[in-house]
C-alpha angles and dihedrals in degrees: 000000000000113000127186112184098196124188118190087253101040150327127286107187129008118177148062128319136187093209141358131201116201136186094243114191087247089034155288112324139174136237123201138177102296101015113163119269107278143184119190149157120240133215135207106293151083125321113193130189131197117202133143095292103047144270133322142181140209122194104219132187095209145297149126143292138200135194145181142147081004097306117132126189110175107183117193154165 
């Protein structure tokens, strides 16, 4: 799937991912290929992403996300 981490100022990550884990308000979760469309707040945490080349993290203070037809925009502080 296609994933963009955007901070106000500039973005963190643009490109694909296997998997990503978010801090969801009610807790982590987990997006896949094909998830279901989604709309969701986002507390202070951990956001890790899974692609071809490995795994990487991003230490957010909070934020959205957004995702549809495997298209993932995760906006955060």
């Amino acid at each position: 799937m296609k994933v963009i981490i955007s901070k106000p100022d500039t973005t963190l990550y643009d490109g694909d991912a296997k998997l990503v884990q978010l801090p969801g308000t009610g807790g982590l979760f987990e997006m896949l290929d094909n998830h279901a469309p989604i709309i969701s707040s986002l507390s202070k945490g951990t956001i890790r992403l899974v692609n071809n080349e490995g795994e990487k993290t991003f230490e957010i203070r909070g934020g959205v996300v957004k995702g549809q037809q495997n298209d993932l925009m995760i906006l955060v502080q």
